[in-house]
C-alpha positions as CSV (number, residue, x, y, z in Angstrom):
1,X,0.0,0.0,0.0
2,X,2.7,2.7,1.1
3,X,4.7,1.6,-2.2
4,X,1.7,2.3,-4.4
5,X,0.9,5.6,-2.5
6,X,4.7,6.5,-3.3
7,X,4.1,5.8,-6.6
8,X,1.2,7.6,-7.6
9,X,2.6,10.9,-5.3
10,X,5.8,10.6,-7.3
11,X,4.1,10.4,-10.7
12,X,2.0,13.2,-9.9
13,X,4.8,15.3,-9.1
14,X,6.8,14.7,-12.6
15,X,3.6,15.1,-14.1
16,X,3.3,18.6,-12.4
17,X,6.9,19.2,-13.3
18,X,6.8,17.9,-16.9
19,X,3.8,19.5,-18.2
20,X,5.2,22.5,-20.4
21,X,2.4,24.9,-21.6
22,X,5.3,28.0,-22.2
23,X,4.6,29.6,-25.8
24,X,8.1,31.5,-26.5
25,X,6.0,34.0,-28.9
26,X,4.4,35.1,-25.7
27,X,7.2,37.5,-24.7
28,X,7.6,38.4,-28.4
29,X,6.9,42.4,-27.5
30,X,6.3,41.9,-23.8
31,X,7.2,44.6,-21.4
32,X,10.2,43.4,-19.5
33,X,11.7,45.2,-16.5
34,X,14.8,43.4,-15.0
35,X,17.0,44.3,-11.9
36,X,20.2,43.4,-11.2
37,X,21.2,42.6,-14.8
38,X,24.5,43.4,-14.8
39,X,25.6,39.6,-13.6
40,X,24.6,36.4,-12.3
41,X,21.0,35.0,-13.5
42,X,19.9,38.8,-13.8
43,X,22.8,38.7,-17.1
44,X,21.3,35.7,-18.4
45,X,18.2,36.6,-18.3
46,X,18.6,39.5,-20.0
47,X,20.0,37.6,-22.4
48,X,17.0,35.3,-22.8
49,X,14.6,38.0,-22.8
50,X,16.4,39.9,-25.9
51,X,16.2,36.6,-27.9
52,X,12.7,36.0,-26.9
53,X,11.9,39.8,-28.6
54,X,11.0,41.6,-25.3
55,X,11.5,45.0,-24.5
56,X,13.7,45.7,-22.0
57,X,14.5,47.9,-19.2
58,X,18.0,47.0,-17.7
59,X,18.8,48.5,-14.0
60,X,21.6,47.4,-12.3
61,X,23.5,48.2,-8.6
62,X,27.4,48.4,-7.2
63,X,27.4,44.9,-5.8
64,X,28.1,46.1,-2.2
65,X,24.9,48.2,-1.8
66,X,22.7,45.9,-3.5
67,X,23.7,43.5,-0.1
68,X,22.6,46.3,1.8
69,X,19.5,47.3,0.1
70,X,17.9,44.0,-1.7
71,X,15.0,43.8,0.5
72,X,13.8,47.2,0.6
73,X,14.5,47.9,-3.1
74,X,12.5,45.0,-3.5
75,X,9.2,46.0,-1.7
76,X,10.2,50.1,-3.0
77,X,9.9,48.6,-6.5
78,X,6.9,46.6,-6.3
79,X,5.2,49.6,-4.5
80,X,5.5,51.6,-7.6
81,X,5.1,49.2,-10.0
82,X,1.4,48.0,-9.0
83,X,-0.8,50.3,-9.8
84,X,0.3,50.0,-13.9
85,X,0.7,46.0,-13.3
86,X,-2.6,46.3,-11.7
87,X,-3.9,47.9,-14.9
88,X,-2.2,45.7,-17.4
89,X,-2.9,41.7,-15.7
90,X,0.7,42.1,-15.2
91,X,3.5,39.8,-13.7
92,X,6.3,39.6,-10.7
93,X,8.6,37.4,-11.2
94,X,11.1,37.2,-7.9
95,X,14.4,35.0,-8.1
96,X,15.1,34.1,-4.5
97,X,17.2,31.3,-3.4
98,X,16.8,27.8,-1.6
99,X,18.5,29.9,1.8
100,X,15.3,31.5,1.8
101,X,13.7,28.3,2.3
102,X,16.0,26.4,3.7
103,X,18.4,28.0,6.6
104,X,22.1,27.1,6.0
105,X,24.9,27.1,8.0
106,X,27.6,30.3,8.4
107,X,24.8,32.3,5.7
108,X,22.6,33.9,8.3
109,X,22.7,37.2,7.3
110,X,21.8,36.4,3.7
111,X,19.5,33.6,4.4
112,X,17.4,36.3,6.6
113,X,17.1,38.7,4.1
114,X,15.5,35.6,1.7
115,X,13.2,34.6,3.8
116,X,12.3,37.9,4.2
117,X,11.6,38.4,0.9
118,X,9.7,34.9,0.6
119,X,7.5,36.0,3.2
120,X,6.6,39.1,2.2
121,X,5.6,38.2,-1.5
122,X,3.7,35.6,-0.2
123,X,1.0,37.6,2.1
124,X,1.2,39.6,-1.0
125,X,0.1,37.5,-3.1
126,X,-2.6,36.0,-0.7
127,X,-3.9,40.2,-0.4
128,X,-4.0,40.1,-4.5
129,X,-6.1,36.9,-4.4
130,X,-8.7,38.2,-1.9
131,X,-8.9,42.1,-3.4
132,X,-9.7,40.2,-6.6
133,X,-6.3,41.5,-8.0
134,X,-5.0,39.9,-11.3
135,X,-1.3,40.3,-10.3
136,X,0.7,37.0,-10.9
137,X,3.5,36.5,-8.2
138,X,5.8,33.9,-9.7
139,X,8.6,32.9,-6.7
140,X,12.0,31.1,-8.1
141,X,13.9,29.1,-5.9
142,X,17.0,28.9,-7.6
143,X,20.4,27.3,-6.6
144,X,22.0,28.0,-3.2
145,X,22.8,31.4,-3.8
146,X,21.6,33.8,-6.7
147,X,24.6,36.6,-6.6
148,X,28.6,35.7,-6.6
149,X,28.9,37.9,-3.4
150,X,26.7,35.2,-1.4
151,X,28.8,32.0,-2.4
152,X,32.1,34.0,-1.8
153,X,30.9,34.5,1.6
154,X,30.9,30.8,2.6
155,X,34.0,30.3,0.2
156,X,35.8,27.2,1.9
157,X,33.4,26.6,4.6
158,X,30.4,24.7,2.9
159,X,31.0,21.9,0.1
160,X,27.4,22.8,-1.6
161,X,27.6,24.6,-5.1
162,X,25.5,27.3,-6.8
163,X,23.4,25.8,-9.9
164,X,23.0,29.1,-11.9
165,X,23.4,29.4,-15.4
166,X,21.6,29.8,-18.7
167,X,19.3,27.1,-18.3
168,X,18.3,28.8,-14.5
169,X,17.7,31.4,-15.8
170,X,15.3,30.1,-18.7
171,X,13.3,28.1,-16.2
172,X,12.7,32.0,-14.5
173,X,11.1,33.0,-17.8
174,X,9.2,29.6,-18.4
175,X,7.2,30.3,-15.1
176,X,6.8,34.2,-15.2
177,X,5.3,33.4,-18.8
178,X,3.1,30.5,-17.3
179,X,2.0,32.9,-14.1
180,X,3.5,29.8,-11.9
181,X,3.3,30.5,-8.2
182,X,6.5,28.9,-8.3
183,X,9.8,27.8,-9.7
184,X,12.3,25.5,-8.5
185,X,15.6,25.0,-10.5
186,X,16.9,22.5,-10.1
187,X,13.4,21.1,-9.5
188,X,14.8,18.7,-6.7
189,X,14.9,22.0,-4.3
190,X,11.2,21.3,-4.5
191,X,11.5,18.2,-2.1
192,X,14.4,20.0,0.2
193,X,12.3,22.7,1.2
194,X,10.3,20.3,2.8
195,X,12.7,19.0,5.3
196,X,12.5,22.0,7.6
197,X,9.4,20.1,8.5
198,X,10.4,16.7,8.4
199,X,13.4,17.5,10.2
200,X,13.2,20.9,12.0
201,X,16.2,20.6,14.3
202,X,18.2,18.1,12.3
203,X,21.2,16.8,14.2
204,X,24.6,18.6,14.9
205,X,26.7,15.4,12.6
206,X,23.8,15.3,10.2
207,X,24.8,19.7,9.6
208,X,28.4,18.7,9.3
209,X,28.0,16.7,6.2
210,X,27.9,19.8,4.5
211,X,30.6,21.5,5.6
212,X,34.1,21.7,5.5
213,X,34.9,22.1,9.6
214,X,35.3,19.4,12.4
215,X,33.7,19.7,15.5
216,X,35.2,21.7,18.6
């Protein structure tokens, strides 16, 4: 019984993952405006979208204030940008990172501001829904860390890898296109954002797998 209920859980997740209803001549003319383009996914999906035949609007921030100011610019941004998205069906697409799901060891600082942001897309998203508000909020989990500066940070310290790249950042475009609620790339961050709750306070060895330090 438990194998068959694995079985038909499991085939109704690829199915979920597999189905592909993205039309590239969709963006063909679409009204693009992209942050933090001037590296990282933000770069290749600039790249993407100029391919595709959107128009774009490029904005881009020295690397050391963007750390200081992701967050607010952020919320700032969406602020103005609501009333026309409002107005037009429109779309947010946010590219967050599996910290923001799923803390992390020595990446406090940035794993806060992530789940900062997840949070605060998602009650607005639910305020959309109930005003009635045809505003899609498509969320991207995306490898362990989304800028350079972030996997610099834990440089030596943590044996996980960042999964960015071309095909990252045309798995962002697939699901702003499609209105998804959500992307996950690679789509097994899917299943480890459930382990905070499978495992909320997972063991001290079990943590150290991950990293390159020995206990004191």
């Amino acid at each position: 019984m438990k194998v068959l209920l694995l079985t038909g859980l499991g085939a109704l997740f690829f199915a979920y993952y597999w189905a592909d209803n993205f039309d590239p001549a969709s963006l063909q003319g679409a009204r693009v405006l992209l942050t933090g383009a001037s590296a990282g996914v933000g770069e290749e999906l600039a790249y993407h979208y100029a391919r595709l035949g959107s128009h774009l609007v490029l904005t881009a921030h020295a690397e050391a204030l963007l750390q200081k100011v992701n967050f607010l610019s952020y919320v700032q941004l969406t602020s103005l940008a609501l009333p026309s998205l409002t107005e037009s069906k429109g779309s947010l697409v946010v590219v967050s990172s599996l910290l923001g799901r799923v803390p992390r060891s020595f990446s406090s600082p940035y794993s806060a501001a992530k789940f900062a942001l997840d949070s605060f897309f998602g009650s607005l998203r639910r305020e959309l829904d109930v005003q009635d508000v045809n505003v899609a909020i498509t969320m991207c989990v995306l490898g362990l860390w989304d800028r350079a500066s972030a996997a610099e940070g834990v440089r030596g310290v943590t044996r996980a890898k960042a999964a960015l790249g071309p095909k990252a950042a045309l798995a962002v475009i697939r699901g702003g296109a499609t209105r998804a609620p959500s992307v996950f790339y690679p789509w097994r961050f899917h299943l480890l954002c459930l382990l905070p709750a499978w495992l909320p306070r997972p063991r001290a060895w079990f943590i150290r797998q991950e990293l390159n330090v020995t206990a004191a």
